[in-house]
N, C-alpha and C positions, 0 to 999 in steps of 0.2 A: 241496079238490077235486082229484081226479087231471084230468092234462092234457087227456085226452080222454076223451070215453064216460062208463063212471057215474062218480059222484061216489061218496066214500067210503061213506057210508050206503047206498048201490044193490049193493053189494060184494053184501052180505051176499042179497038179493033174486035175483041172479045165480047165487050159488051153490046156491039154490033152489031156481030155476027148473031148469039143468042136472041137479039130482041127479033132481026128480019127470022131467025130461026120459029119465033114465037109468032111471027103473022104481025105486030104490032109497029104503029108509027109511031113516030117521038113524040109526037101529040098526044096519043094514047096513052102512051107510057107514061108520061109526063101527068095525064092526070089519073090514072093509075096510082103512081105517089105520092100526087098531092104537091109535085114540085112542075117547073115550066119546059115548054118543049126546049128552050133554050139551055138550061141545065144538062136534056141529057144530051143534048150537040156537044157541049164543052167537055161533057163524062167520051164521049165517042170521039173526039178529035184529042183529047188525049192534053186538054185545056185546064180541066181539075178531075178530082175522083169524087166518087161518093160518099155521102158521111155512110154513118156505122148505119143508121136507122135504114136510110134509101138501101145498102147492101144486104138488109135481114128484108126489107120488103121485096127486095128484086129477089132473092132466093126463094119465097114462098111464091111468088109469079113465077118464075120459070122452074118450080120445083128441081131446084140446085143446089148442091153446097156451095158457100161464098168462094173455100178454096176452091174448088170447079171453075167459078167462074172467073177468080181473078188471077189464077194460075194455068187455066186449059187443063181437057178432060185428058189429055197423055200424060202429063206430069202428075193427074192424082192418084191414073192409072197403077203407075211406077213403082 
């Protein structure tokens, strides 16, 4: 379990949530990063995470901080 906010398996639910919040498909996203739509299925089903580079790119797309997005906006709140 991370310290606060979601727990590992919520990661992946978070990241989800954010991208349908952004308008965008996996497909988009996907080439948005420069990685496959499949990638971020297995980031969203909570399969694997993202390396460091895909978390600083998804942070300037959805204008987030990493901890925002891999912890939830209540817990940065806090």
């Amino acid at each position: 379990m991370l310290e606060a906010g979601r727990t590992d398996m919520e990661i992946g639910d978070g990241l989800k949530q954010i991208r349908e919040e952004n308008h965008l498909t996996q497909e988009e996203l996907g080439f948005r990063l420069g990685v496959s739509r499949q990638s971020i299925s297995s980031w969203e089903n909570n399969k694997s995470l993202p390396d460091v580079l895909s978390l600083l790119r998804l942070s300037d797309i959805y204008q987030v901080s990493i901890d925002e997005m891999l912890r939830g906006k209540d817990a940065v709140e806090q």
